[in-house]
FIDREN-313473 format. One line per field, with one value per residue: residue number from 1; residue in three letters; x, y, z of N, C-alpha, C in turn. Coordinates in pm, whole numbers, padded with zeros to 5 digits. Example, Ala and Ser with C-alpha at 12.3 -4.5 7.8 and 13.67 -1.06 7.14 Angstrom:
% FIDREN-313473
num (1/2)
residuo (ALA/SER)
n_u (01319/01285)
n_v (-00569/-00225)
n_w (00780/00708)
ca_u (01230/01367)
ca_v (-00450/-00106)
ca_w (00780/00714)
c_u (01320/01290)
c_v (-00330/00003)
c_w (00780/00787)
This chain:
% FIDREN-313473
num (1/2/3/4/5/6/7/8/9/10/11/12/13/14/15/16/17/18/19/20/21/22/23/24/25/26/27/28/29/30/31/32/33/34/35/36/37/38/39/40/41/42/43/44/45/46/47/48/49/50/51/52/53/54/55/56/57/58/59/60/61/62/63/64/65/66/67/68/69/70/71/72/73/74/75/76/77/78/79/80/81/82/83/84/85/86/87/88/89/90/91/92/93/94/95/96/97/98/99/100/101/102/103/104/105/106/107/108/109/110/111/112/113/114/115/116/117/118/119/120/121/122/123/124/125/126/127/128/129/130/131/132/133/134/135/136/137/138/139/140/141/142/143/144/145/146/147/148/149/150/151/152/153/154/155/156/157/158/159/160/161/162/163/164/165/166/167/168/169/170/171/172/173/174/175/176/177/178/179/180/181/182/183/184/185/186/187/188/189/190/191/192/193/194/195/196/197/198/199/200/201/202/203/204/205/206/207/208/209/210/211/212/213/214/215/216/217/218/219/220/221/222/223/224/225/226/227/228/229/230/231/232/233/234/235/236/237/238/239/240/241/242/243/244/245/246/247/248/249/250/251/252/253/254/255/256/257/258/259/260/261/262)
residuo (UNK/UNK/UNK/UNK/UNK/UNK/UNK/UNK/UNK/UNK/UNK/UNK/UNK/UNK/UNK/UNK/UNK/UNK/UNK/UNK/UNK/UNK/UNK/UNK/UNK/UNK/UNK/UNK/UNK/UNK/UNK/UNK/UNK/UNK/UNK/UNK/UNK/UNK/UNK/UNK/UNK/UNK/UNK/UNK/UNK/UNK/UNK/UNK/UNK/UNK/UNK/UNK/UNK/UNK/UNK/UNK/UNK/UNK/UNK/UNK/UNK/UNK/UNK/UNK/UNK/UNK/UNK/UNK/UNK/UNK/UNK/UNK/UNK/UNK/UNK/UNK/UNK/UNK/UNK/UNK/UNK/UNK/UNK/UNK/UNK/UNK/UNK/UNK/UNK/UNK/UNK/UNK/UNK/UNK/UNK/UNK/UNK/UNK/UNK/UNK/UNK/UNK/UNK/UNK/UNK/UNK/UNK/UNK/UNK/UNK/UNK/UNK/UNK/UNK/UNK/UNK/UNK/UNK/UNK/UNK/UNK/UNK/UNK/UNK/UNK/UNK/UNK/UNK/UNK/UNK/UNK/UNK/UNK/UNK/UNK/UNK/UNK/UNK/UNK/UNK/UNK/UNK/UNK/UNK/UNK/UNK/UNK/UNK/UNK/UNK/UNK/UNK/UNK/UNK/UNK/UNK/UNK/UNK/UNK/UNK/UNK/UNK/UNK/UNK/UNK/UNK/UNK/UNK/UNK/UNK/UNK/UNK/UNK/UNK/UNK/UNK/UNK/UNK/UNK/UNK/UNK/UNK/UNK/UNK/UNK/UNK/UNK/UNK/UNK/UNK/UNK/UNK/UNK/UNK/UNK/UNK/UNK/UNK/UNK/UNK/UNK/UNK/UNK/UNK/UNK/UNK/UNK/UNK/UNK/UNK/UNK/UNK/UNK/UNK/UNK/UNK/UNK/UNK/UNK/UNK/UNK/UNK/UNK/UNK/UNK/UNK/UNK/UNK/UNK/UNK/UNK/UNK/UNK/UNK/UNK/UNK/UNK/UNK/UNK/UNK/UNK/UNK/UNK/UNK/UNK/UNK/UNK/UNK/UNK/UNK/UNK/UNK/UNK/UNK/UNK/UNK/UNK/UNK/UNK/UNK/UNK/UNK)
n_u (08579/08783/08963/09070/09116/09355/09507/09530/09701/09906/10016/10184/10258/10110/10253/10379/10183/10123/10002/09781/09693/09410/09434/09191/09201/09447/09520/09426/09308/09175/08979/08839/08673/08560/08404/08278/08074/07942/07767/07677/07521/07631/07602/07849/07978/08082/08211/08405/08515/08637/08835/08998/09081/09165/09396/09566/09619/09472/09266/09055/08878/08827/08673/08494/08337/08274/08104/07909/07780/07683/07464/07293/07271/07164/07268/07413/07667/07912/08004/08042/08226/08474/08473/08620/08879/08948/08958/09135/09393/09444/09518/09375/09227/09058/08861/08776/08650/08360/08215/08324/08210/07908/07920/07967/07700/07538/07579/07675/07758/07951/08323/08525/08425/08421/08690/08788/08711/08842/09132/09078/09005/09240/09492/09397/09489/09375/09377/09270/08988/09071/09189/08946/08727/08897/08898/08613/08575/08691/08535/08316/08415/08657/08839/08978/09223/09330/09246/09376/09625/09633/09546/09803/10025/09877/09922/10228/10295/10203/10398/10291/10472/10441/10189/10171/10326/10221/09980/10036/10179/09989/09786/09959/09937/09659/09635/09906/10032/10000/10169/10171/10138/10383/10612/10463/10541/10778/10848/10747/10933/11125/11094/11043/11308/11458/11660/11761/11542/11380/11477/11472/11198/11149/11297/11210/10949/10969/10959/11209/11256/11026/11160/11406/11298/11194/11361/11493/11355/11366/11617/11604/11434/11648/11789/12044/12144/12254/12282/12025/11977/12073/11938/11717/11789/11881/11596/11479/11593/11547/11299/11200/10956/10894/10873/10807/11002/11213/11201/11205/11500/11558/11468/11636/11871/11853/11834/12035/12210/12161/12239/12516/12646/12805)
n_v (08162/08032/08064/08325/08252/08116/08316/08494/08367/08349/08603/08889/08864/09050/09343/09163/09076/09075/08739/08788/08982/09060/09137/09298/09421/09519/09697/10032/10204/09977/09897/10112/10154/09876/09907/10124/10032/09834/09983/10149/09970/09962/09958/10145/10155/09869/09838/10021/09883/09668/09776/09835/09586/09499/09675/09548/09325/09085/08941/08721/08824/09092/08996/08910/09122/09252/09097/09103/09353/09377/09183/09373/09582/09500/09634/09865/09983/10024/09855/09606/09727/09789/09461/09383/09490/09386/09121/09167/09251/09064/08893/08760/08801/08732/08655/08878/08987/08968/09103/09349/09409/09384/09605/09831/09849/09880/10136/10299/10528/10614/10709/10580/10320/10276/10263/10065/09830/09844/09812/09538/09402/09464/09374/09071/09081/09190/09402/09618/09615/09684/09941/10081/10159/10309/10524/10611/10604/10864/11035/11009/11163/11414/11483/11284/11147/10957/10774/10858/10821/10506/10482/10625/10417/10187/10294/10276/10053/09919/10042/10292/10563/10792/10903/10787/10921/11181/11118/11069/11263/11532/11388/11423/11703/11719/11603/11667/11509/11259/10987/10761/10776/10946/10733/10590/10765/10769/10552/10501/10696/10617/10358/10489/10538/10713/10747/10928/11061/10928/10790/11026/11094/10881/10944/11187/11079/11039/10816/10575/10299/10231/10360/10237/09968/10006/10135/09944/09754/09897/09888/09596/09555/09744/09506/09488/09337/09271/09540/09572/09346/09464/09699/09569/09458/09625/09751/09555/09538/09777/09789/09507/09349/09378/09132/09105/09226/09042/08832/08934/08965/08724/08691/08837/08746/08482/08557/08701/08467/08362/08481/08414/08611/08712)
n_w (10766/10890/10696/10781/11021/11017/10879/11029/11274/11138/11157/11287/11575/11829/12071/12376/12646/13046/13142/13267/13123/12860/12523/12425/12729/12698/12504/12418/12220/12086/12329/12317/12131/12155/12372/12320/12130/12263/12378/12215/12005/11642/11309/11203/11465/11487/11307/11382/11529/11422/11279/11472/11507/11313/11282/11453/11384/11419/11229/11221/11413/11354/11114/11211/11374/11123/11004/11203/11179/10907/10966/11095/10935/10624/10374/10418/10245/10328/10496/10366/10204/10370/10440/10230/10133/10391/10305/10101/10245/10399/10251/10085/09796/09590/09756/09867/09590/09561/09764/09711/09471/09579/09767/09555/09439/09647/09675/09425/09344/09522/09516/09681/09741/09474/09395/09581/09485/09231/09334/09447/09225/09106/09212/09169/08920/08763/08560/08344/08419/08682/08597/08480/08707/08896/08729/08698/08981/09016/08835/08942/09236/09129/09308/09415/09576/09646/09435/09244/09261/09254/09017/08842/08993/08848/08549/08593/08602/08329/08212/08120/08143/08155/08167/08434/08632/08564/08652/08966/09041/08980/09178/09448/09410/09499/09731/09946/10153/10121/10115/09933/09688/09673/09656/09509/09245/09280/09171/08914/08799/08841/08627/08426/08347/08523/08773/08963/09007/09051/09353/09445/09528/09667/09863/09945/10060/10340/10490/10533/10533/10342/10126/10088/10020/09800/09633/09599/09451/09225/09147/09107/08865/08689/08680/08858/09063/09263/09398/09471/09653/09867/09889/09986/10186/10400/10450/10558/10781/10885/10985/11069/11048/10788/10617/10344/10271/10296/10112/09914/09862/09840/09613/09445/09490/09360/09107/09060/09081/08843/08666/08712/08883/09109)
ca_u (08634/08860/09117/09053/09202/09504/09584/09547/09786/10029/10035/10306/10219/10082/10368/10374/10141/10120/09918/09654/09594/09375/09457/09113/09234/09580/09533/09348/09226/09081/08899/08760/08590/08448/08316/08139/08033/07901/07664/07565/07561/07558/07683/07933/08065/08114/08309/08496/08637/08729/08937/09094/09129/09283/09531/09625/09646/09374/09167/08925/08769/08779/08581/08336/08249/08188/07955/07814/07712/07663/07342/07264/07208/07304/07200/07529/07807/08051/08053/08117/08329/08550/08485/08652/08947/08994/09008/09189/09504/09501/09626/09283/09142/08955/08710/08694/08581/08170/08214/08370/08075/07796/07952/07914/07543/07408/07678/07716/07805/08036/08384/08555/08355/08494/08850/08777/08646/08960/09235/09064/09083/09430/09543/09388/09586/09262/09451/09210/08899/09084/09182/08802/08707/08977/08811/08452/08587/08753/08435/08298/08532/08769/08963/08997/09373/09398/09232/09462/09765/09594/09594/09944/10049/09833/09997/10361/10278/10148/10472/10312/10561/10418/10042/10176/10374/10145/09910/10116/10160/09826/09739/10020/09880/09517/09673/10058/10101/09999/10292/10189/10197/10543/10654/10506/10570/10948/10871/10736/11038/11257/11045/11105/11483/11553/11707/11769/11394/11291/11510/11433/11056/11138/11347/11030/10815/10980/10984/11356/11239/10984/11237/11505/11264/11142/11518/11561/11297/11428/11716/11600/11413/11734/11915/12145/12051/12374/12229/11912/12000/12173/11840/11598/11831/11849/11489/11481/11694/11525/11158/11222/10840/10814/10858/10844/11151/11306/11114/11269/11592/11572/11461/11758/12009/11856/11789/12226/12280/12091/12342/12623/12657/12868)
ca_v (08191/07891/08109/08447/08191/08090/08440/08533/08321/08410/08773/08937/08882/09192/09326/09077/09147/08960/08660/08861/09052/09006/09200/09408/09498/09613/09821/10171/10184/09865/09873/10227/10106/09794/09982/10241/09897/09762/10099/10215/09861/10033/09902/10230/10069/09769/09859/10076/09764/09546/09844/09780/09465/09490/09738/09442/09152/08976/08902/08633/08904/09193/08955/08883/09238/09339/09001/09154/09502/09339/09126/09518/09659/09422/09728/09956/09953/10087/09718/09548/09804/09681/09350/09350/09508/09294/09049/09188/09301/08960/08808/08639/08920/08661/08603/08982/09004/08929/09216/09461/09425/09443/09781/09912/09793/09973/10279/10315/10707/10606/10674/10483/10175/10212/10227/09936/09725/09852/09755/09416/09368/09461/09210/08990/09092/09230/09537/09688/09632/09818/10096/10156/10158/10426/10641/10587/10711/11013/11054/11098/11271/11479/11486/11186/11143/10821/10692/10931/10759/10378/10496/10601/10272/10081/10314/10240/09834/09910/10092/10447/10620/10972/10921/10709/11079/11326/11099/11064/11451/11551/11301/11506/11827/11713/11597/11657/11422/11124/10894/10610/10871/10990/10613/10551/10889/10720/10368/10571/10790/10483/10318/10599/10592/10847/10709/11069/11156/10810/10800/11186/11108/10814/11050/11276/11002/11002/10664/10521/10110/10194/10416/10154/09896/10056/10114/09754/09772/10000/09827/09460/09575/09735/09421/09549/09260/09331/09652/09556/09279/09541/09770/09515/09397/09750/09790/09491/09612/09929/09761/09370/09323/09406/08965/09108/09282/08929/08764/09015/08914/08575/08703/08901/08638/08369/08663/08715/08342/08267/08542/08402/08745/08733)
ca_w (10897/10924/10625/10813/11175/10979/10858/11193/11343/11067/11155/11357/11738/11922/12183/12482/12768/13143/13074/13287/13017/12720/12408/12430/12825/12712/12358/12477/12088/12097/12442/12374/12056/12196/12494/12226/12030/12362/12453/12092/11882/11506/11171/11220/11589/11487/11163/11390/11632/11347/11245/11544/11577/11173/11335/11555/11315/11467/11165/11283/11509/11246/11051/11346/11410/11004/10959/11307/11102/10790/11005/11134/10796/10486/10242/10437/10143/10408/10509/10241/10127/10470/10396/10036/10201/10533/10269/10021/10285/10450/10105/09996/09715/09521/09839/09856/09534/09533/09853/09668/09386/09647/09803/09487/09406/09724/09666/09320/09337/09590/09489/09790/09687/09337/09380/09626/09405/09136/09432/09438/09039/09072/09334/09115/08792/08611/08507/08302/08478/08772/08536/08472/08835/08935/08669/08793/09090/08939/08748/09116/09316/09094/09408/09528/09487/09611/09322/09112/09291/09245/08854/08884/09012/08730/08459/08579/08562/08209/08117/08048/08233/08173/08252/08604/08678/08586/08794/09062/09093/09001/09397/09516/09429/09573/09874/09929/10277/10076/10118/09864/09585/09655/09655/09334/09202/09262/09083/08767/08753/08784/08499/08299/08361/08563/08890/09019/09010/09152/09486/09551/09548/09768/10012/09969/10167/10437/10523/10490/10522/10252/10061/10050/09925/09649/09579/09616/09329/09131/09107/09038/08802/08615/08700/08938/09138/09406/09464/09526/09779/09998/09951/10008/10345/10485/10467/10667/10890/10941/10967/11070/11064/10679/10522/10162/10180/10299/10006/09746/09880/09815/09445/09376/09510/09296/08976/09044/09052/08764/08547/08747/08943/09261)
c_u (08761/09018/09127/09136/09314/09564/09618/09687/09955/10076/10123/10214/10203/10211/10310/10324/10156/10002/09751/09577/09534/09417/09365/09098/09366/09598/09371/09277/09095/08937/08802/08681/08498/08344/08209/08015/07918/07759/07591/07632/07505/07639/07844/08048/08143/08259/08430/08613/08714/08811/09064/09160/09237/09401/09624/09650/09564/09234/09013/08820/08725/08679/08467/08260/08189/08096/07841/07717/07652/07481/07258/07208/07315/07254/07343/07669/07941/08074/08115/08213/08475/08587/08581/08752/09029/09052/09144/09391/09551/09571/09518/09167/08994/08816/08706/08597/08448/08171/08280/08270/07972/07816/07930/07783/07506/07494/07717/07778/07912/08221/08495/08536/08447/08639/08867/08809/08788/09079/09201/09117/09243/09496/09469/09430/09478/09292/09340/09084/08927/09099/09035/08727/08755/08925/08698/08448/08598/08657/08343/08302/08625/08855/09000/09143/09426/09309/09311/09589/09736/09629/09775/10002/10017/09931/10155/10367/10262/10261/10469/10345/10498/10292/10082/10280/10296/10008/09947/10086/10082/09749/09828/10004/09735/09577/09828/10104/10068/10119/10306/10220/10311/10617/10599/10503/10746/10946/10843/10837/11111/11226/11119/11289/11573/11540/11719/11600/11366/11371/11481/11293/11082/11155/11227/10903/10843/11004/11117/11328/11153/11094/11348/11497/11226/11280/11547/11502/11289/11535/11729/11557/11516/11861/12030/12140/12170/12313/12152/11905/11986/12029/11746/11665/11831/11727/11466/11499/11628/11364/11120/11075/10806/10911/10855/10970/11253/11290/11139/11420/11631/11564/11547/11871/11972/11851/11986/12277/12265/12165/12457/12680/12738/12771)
c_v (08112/07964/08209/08366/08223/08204/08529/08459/08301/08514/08781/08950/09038/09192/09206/09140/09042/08875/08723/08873/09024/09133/09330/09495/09561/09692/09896/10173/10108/09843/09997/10158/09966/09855/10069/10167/09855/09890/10108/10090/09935/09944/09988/10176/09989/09723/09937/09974/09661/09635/09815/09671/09435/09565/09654/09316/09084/08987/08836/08758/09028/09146/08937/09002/09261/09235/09066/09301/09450/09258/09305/09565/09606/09542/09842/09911/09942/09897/09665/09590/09728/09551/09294/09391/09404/09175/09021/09211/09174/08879/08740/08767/08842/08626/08770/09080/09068/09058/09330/09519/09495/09562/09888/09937/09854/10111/10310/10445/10702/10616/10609/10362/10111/10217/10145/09848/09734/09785/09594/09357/09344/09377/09137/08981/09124/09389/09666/09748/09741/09963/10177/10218/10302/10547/10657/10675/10832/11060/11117/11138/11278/11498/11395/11124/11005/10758/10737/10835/10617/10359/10507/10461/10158/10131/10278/10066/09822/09960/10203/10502/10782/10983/10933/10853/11160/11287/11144/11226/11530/11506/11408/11689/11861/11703/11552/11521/11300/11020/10794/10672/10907/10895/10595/10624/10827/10614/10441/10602/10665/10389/10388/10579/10696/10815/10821/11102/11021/10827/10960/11168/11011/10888/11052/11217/11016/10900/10599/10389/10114/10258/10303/10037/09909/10105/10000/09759/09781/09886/09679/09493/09631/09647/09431/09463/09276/09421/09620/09464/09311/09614/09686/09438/09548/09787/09688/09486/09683/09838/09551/09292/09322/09269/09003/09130/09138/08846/08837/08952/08822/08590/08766/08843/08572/08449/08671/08565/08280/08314/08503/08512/08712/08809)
c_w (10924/10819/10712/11010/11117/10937/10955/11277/11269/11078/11243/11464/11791/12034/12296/12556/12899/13068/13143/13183/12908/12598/12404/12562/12764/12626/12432/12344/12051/12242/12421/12282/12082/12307/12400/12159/12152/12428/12347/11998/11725/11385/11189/11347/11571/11399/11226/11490/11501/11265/11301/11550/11423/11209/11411/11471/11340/11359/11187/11323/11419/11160/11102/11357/11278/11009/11091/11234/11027/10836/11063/11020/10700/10381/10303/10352/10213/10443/10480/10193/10284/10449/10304/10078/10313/10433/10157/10083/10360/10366/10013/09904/09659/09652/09861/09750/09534/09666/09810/09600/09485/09715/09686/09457/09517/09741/09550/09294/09457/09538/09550/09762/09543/09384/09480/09563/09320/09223/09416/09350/09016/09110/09231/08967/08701/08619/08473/08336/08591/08755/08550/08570/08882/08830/08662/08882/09082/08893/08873/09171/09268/09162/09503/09466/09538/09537/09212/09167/09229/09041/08811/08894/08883/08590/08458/08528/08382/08151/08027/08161/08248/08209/08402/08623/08647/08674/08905/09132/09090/09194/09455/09544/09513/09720/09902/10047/10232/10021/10002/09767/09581/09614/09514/09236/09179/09174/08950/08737/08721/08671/08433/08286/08427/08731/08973/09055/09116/09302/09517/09643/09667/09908/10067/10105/10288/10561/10477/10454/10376/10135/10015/10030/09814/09550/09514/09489/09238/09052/09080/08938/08629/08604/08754/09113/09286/09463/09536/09660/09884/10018/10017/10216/10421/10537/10603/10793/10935/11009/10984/11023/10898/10557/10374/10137/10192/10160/09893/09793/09832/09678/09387/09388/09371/09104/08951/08998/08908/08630/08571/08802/09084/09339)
């Protein structure tokens, strides 16, 4: 609880309200779901406020409500499966670990659970283990395309450029409005070499801030570390709230300085 404070009070402040207000009076999201939480207490309720309260940054309390389910019914995977997550997006994977496992162990046919559990692995640089996972899932639900995208993603890291695209577009054919797929439908292409294919797909997303980091990307990656600067500051620009793209910045200055690059 005590890492799940401090990640909390690292998060980007909720808009400003009067000091009246508390956070669960002024978000309509948040108040309906505690109110539902507060009539029908269920494992399902509870899981659905610390959604909220993860939509808000306020960790601590997202963690309060799943341990609240989790005492409700410790045998509900959906939990855990949360759990392994909450922890996994706050930055600490390795404590979502041992909760990724137990989501599978009372959900094993779950393929949600598995490409959980594979996301975890990955954040923790166990490559292969996550590969296996994402095809568990697949093995499960032939159409579950965000585990076809999650593969995708693992195959570009690995440097097979043509699996991580016919993944990619395979997710895109299951489900076309899936944004992360288009994005790394673009990082594959730009693996591969083909800069034309990768910024289209980016276009494709729709998203400009994520589009013109994955540029930024692109282009550290082919050492074009000027470029990338400019993408990784635009994004910024567009999206002030998104600290990586400042944090690639800083890696493409010091990646220029280090060739002697203006």
């Amino acid at each position: 609880m005590a890492r799940m404070r401090a990640v909390s009070a690292q998060a980007r402040p909720a808009p400003a309200v009067p000091a009246s207000l508390t956070i669960e009076a002024s978000d309509a999201g948040l108040g309906a779901a505690l109110a539902k939480a507060a009539l029908t207490p269920s494992p399902a309720s509870y899981r659905a406020v610390a959604a909220e309260y993860r939509r808000l940054n306020v960790f601590d309390r997202a963690h309060q409500y799943l341990a609240r389910a989790v005492a409700l019914d410790h045998t509900d995977a959906a939990n855990y499966d949360a759990l392994a997550r909450l922890w996994r997006d706050s930055g600490f994977p390795q404590l979502g670990l041992a909760e990724a496992y137990r989501a599978v162990y009372y959900a094993p046919r779950s393929a949600v659970a598995r490409n959980t559990l594979g996301t975890v692995l990955q954040a923790l640089g166990q490559r292969s283990l996550a590969h296996d996972e994402y095809v568990k899932a697949l093995e499960i639900d032939p159409s579950a395309a965000y585990a076809l995208n999650n593969l995708c993603y693992g195959y570009t890291l690995e440097g097979e450029t043509s699996k991580a695209i016919a993944a990619c577009e395979q997710a895109l054919k299951l489900q076309p409005d899936l944004t992360a797929a288009r994005n790394n439908l673009g990082l594959a292409h730009a693996a591969a070499g083909d800069g034309a294919a990768a910024r289209a797909a980016f276009a494709s997303a729709g998203d400009r801030a994520t589009a013109l980091y994955n540029t930024g990307i692109v282009h550290l990656a082919q050492r074009q570390f000027g470029n990338a600067v400019a993408a990784f500051q635009a994004a910024h620009a567009l999206r002030p709230e998104m600290k990586n793209a400042l944090a690639r910045v800083n890696q493409a200055k010091a990646a220029a300085a280090a060739v002697g690059e203006e």
